[in-house]
C-alpha positions in Angstrom: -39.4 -83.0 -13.9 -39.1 -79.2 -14.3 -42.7 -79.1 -15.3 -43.7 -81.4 -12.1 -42.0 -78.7 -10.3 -44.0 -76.0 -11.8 -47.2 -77.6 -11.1 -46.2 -78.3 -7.7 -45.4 -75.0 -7.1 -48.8 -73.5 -8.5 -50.8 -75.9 -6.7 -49.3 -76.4 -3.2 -49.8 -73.5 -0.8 -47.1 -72.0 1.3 -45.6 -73.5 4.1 -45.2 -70.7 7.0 -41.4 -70.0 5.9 -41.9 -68.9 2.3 -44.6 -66.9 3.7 -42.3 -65.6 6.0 -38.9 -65.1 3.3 -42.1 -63.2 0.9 -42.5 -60.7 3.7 -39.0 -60.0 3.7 -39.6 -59.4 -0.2 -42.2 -56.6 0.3 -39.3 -54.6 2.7 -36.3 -52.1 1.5 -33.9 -52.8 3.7 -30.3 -54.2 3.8 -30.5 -57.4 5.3 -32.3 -59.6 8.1 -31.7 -60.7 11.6 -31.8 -64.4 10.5 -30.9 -64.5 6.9 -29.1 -62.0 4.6 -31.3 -60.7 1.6 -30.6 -63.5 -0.9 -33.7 -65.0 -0.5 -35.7 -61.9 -0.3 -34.1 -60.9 -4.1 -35.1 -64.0 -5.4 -38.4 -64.0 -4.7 -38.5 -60.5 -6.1 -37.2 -62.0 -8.8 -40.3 -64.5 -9.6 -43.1 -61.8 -8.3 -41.9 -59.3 -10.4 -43.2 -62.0 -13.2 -46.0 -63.8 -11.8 -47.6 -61.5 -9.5 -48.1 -62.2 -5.2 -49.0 -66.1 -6.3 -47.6 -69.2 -5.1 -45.8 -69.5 -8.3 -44.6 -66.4 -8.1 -43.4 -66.7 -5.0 -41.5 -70.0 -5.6 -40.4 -69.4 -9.6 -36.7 -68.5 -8.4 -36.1 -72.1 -6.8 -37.4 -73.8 -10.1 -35.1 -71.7 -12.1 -32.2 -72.0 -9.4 -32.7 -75.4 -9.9 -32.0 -75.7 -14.2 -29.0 -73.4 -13.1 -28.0 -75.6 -10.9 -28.2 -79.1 -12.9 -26.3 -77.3 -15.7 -23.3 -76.2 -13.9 -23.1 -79.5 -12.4 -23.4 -81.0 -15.8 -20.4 -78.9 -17.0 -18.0 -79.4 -13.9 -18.5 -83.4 -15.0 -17.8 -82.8 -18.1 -14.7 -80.9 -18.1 -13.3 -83.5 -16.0 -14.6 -86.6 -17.2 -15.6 -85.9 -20.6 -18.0 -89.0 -20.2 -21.3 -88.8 -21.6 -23.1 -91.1 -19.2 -21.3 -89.5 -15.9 -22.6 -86.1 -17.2 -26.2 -87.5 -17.1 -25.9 -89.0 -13.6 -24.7 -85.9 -12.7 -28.0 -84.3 -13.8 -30.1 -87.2 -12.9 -29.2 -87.4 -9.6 -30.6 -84.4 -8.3 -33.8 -85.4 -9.6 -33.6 -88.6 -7.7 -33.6 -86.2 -4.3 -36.7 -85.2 -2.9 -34.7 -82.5 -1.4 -34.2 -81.4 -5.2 -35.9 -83.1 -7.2 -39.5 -81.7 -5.6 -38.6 -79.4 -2.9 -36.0 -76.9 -4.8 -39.5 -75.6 -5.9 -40.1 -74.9 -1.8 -38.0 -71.4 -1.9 -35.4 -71.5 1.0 -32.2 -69.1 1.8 -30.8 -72.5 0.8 -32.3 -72.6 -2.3 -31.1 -69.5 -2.9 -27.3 -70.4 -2.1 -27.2 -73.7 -4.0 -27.0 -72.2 -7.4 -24.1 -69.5 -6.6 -22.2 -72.3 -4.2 -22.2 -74.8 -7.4 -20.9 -71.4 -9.6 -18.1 -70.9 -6.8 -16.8 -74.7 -7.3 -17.2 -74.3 -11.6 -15.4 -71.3 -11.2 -12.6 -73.3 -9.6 -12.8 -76.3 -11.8 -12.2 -73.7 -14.4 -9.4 -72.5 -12.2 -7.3 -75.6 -11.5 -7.7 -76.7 -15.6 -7.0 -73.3 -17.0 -4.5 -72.6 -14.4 -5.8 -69.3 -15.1 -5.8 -66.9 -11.5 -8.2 -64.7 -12.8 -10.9 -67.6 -12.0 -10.6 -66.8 -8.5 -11.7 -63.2 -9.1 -15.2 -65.3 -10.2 -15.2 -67.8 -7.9 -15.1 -64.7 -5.2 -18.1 -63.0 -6.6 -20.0 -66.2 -6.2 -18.9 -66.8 -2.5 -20.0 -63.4 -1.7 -23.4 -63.7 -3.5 -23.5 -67.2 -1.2 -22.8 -65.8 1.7 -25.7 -63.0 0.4 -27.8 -66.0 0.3 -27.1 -67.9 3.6 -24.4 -67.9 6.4 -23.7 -71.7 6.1 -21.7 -71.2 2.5 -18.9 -70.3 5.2 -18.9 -74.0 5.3 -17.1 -74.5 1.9 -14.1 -72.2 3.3 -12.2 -75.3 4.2 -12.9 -77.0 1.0 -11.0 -73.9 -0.7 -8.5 -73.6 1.3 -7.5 -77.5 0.8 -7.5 -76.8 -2.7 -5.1 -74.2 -2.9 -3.0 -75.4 -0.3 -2.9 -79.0 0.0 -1.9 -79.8 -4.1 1.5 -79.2 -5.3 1.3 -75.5 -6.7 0.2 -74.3 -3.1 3.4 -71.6 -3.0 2.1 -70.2 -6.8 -1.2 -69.3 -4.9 0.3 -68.2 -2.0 2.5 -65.8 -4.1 -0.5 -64.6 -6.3 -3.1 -61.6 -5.5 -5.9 -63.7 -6.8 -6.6 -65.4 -4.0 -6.7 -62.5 -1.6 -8.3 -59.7 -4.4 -11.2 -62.9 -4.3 -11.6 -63.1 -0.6 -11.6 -58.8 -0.9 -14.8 -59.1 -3.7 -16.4 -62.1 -1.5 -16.3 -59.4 1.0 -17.5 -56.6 -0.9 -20.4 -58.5 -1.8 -21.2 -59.3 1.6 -21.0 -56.1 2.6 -24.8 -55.1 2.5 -24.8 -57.6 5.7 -22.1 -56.1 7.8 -23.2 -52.6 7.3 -26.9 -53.5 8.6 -25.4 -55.9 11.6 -23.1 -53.3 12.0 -25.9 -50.6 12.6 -27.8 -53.0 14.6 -25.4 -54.3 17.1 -24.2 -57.5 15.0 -27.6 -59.0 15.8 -27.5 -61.5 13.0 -24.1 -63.1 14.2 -25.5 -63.1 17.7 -28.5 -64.6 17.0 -27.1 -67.3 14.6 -24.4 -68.0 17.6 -27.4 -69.3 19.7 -27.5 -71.9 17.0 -24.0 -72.9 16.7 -23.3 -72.8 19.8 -26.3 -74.6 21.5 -26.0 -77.3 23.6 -28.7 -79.7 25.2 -26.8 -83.1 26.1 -26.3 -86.3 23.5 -29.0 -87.7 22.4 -29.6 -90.8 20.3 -33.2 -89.0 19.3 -31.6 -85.9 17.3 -28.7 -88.4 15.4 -31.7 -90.4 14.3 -33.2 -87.6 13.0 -30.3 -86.5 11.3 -29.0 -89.3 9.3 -32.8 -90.6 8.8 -33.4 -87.0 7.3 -30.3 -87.3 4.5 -31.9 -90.8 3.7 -35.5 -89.6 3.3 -34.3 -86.6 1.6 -31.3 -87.6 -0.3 -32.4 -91.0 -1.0 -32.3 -94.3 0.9 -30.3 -95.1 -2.0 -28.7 -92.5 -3.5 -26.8 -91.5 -0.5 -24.8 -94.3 0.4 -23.9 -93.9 -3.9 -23.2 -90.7 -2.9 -20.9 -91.3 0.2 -19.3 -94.0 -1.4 -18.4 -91.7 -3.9 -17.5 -89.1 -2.1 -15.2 -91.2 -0.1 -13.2 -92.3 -3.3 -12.9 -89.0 -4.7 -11.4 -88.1 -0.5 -8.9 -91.2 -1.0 -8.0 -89.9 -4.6 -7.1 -86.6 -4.1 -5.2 -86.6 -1.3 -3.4 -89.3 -2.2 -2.5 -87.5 -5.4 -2.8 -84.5 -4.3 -5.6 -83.6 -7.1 -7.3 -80.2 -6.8 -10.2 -80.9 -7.7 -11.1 -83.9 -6.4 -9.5 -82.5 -3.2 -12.3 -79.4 -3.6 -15.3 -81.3 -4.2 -15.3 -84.0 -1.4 -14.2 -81.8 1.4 -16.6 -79.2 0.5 -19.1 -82.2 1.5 -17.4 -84.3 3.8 -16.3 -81.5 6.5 -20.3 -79.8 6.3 -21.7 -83.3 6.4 -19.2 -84.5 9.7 -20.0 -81.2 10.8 -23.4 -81.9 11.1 -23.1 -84.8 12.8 -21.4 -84.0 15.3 -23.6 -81.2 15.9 -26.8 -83.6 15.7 -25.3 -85.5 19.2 -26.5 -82.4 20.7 -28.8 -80.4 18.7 -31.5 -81.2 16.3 -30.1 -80.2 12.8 -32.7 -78.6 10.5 -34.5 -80.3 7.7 -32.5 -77.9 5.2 -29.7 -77.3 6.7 -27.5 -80.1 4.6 -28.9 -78.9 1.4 -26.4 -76.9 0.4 -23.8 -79.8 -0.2 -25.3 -82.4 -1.8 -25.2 -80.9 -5.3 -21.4 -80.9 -5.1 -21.6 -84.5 -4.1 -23.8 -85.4 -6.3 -20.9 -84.0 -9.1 -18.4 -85.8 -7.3 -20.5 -89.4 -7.1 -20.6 -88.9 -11.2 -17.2 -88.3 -11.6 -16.4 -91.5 -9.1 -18.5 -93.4 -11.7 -16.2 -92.6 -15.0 -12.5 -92.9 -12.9 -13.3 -96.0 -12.0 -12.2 -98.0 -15.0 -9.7 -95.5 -16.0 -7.8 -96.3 -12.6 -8.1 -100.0 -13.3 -10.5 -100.6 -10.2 -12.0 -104.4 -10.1 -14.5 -105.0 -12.5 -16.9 -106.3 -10.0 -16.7 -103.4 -8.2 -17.1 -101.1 -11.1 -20.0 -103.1 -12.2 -21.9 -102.9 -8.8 -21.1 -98.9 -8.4 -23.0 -98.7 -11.9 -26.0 -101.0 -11.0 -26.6 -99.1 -7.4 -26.0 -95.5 -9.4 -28.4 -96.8 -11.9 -30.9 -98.2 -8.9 -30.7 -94.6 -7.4 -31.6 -92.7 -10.5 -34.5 -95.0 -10.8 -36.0 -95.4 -7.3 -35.1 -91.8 -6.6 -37.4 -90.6 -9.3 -40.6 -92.3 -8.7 -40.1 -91.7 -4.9 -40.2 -88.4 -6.2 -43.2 -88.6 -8.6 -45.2 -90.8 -5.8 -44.5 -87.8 -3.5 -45.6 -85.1 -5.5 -49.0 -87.2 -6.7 -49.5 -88.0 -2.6 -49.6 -84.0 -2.2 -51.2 -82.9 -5.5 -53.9 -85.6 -6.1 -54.2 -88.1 -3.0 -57.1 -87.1 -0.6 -55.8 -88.8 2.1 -53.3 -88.2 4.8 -50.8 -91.1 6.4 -48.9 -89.3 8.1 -50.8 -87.1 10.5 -49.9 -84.1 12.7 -46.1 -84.8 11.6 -47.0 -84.3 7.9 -44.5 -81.4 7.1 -47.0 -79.8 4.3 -50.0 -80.8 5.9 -48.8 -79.5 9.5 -48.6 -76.2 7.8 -51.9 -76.4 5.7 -55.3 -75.2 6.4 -54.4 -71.1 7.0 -56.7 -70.1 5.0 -59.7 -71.4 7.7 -58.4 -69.0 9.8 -57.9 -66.3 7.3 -61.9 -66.6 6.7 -62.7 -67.0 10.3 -60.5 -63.5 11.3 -62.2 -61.8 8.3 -65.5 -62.3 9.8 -64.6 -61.3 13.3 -62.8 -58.2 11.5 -66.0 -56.9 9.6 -68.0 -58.3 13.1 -66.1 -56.3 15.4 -64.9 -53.1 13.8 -61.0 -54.4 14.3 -58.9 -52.9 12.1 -55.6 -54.9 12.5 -54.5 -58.0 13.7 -52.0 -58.5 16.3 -50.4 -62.6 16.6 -47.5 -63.8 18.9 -46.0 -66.1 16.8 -43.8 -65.1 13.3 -45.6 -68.4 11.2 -49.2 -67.0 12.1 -48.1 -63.5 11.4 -46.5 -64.3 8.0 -49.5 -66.7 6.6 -52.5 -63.6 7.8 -50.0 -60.9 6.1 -49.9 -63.3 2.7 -53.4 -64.3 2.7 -54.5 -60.8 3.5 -51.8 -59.3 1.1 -51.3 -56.6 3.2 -55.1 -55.1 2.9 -55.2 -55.2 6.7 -52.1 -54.3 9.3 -50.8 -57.7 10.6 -48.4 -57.0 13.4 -46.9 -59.4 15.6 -46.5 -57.7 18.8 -43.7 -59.7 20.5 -40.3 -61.0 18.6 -39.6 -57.4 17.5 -36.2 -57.8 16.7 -37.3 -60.2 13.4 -38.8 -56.6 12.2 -36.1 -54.1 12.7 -36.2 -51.8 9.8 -39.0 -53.0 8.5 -41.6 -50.4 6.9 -44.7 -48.8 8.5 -47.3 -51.6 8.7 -50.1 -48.8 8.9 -50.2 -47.2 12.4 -53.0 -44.7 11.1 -55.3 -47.8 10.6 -53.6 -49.4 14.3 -53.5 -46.2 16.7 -56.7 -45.5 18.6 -58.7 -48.3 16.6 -59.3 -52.1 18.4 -57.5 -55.0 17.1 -58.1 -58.4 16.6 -55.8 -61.3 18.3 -55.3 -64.1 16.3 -53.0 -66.9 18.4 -52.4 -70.5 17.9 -53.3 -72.2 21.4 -51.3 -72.1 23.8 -49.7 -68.8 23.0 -53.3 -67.2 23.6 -52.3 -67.9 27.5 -48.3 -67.2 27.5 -47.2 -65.0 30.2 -46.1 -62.7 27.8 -49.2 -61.4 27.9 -48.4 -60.2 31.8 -46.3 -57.3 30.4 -48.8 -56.1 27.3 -51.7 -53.6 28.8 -54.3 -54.3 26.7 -58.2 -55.3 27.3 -59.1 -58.9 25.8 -62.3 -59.7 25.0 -62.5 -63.5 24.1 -64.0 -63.8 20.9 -63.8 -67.5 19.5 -61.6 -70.5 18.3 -61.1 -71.7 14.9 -59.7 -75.1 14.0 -56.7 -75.0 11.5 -57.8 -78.7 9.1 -56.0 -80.6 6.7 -57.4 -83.0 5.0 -59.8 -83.8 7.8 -57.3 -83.7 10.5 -57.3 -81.3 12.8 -53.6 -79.2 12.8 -53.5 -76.2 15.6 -56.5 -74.4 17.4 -56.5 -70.8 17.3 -58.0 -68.1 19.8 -59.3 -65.0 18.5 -59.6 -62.3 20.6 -60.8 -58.8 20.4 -58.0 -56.3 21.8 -58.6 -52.9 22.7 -56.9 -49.8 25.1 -53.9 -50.4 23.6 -51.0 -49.2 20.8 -48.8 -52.0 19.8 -44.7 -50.5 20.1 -43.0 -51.3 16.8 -39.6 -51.1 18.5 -40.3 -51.8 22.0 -36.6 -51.6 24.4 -33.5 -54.4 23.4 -34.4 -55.1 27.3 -38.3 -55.8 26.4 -40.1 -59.3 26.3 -41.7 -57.9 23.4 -37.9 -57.4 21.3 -36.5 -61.0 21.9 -37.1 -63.6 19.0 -37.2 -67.2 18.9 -34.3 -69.6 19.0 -33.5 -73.1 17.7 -37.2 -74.1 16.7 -39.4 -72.8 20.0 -37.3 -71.6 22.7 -37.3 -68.1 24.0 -33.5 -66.5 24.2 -33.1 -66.0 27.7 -30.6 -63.3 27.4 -31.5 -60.0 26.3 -28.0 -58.8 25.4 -28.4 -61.6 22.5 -30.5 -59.8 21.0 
């Protein structure tokens, strides 16, 4: 599976994000206005090896995910000490395409997973040790979370059940440990305050939009959300998983069990979370992925208590057989998904494919190269962060791609080349409609209508772009907080409204 992975990787182009997290690689600065640096550092990580390539680019989930599978093969067994719960434990993430295939899609989550799985060892480790000095380590791995994404704040009240719910909750209390980890979680983290800090908290304001948004129930966005976890969990393995889950809920708070206490609310409360939030809001494909690894650990662990605690036999036999049924239908839904992107020629799922509706850039890489060496342009300008990060990848930064408007995504960011910008014409490439936005009202520059390219995958037409020639005018790298040119995107297409957010 590691080596599907790989090939996957090597062979599947970009998707607009990872294109997007590699331009964060290619920048010295302390953190992001919509993700801390995690991801950035990771992909580092795999260029540094394999060069500006896809695989390069992606070698950090692949290894994120071995890291992964083996810490949740030693949580299961230190608690179990079962040989076929510790291979469910590792087979299960397999049977995900959100893991099993897609870990090898580099993500912020991707990034978290490994150092939020080495955050809940490290407290296994705790609560069977009864050693404090674990929380000094699980600490340094909630602040290299955090590093990674802002959601591992969702695990907060997993840890706090654990040391206060069980029966030594006044040790804990008593002990620095707890309080000299929260001080390192912080410490880590710090790289993001200092940067929000110098730019007017802009990260928690801008992620606030998304926590705080509100568009009326709708029966449309919890569809999406639970059909999401089925496609991408399993159809399946997540009701194993839940049932599991639920179990290991009953069982530690009944006996007031650390561990099982830790690992099914550090699922359950994300997962509730999220659907409450999906009444209102549509929840992002990877949003959940940070918590199913820790269910999955849990679902394995359900699997060996059961006939310890003397639970019916029937019901032991039939949480087996749908584990089993998981593992096996999970993986060959995985395998027929990879060979449907790798080898298949065909597409059956249209504009909605999620690597298809993303493919195709490089038509429109070849189409703006010949209008480059046609016109005399010497950069290109876009209005749209996806379209700016695929031309800046595909060109590998041998021609200035600026996108003009969304500033705030760019602050601190290095000098794109103004020498090759200033006083030279530029070429506007824009996925239709953007080409007639009236953002263009407040931008002073002459637009000569060049020609349209059509962005294909796999004979289906995807976007039409506009390219235009643009001259008589400087693009400002930091344009005014009170600019339409500084405001970014919120919650999938939807301009902020308020300039003070950003």
């Amino acid at each position: 599976m590691t080596v599907l992975r790989i090939v996957y990787a090597s062979a599947i182009e970009l998707r607009t994000d990872e294109a997007y997290y590699w331009t964060f690689s290619r920048e010295n600065v302390l953190s992001f206005l919509d993700h801390p640096p995690g991801i950035a550092w990771l992909i580092r990580f795999g260029t540094a090896m394999f060069g500006d390539t896809a695989l390069g680019v992606r070698f950090g989930g692949i290894v994120a995910m071995l890291v992964t599978q083996l810490l949740l093969a030693d949580i299961v067994r230190r608690i179990t000490h079962d040989t076929r719960a510790i291979a469910f434990a590792v087979l299960m993430p397999e049977a995900a395409l959100y893991y099993g295939l897609l870990m090898s899609k580099v993500s912020p989550d991707v990034a978290m997973i490994p150092f939020a799985v080495a955050m809940m060892w490290s407290l296994v480790r705790l609560a069977q040790s009864g050693d404090g000095r674990w929380w000094l380590a699980a600490g340094l791995f909630a602040g290299l979370s955090l590093l990674s994404k802002f959601t591992a704040i969702m695990f907060a009240p997993a840890v706090l059940a654990f040391a206060l719910v069980p029966d030594w909750r006044w040790r804990w209390l008593r002990s620095p440990y707890p309080y000299l980890a929260a001080l390192i979680a912080i410490a880590v983290f710090s790289p993001v305050l200092i940067w929000n800090a110098q730019h007017e908290w802009a990260s928690f304001r801008f992620q606030l939009v998304r926590a705080t948004a509100n568009y009326g129930i709708s029966i449309r966005t919890i569809g999406d959300y639970i059909g999401l976890q089925f496609g991408l969990v399993g159809f399946v393995l997540l009701p194993v998983v839940l049932s599991g889950l639920t179990l290991t809920a009953w069982r530690g708070y009944r006996m007031r069990e650390p561990v099982a206490i830790l690992l099914s609310t550090a699922v359950l409360v994300p997962f509730l979370y999220f659907l409450w939030k999906s009444l209102t809001l549509r929840v992002g494909d990877t949003w959940p992925m940070f918590m199913w690894p820790v269910g999955f650990a849990a679902a394995a662990i359900n699997i060996a208590m059961l006939p310890r605690e003397n639970w019916p036999q029937w019901m032991i036999g039939s949480t087996l057989f749908w584990a089993r049924t998981a593992v096996i239908t999970g993986i060959s839904f995985v395998v027929a998904v990879f060979l449907y992107y790798t080898v298949a020629p065909w597409n059956f799922i249209g504009k909605v494919d999620p690597i298809g509706g993303e493919a195709g850039y490089e038509q429109v890489m070849a189409r703006a190269q010949a209008e480059l060496e046609k016109t005399g342009a010497t950069w290109i300008a876009t209005t749209d962060y996806r379209t700016y990060a695929m031309l800046r990848w595909l060109f590998r930064d041998r021609v200035p791609v600026i996108e003009i408007n969304e500033r705030g995504r760019f602050q601190g960011f290095r000098d794109p080349g103004m020498d090759r910008i200033r006083g030279h014409a530029g070429l506007y490439v824009g996925r239709e409609p953007d080409d007639r936005s009236s953002l263009w009202d407040s931008i002073p520059a002459k637009r000569e209508p060049l020609t349209r390219v059509e962005r294909r995958w796999r004979g289906l037409v995807m976007d039409t772009y506009a390219l235009e020639k643009l001259t008589g005018w400087t693009p400002e790298l930091s344009p005014p907080k009170d600019s339409p040119l500084f405001a970014w995107r919120v919650l999938a297409s939807v301009f902020s409204r308020a300039p003070q957010a950003a």
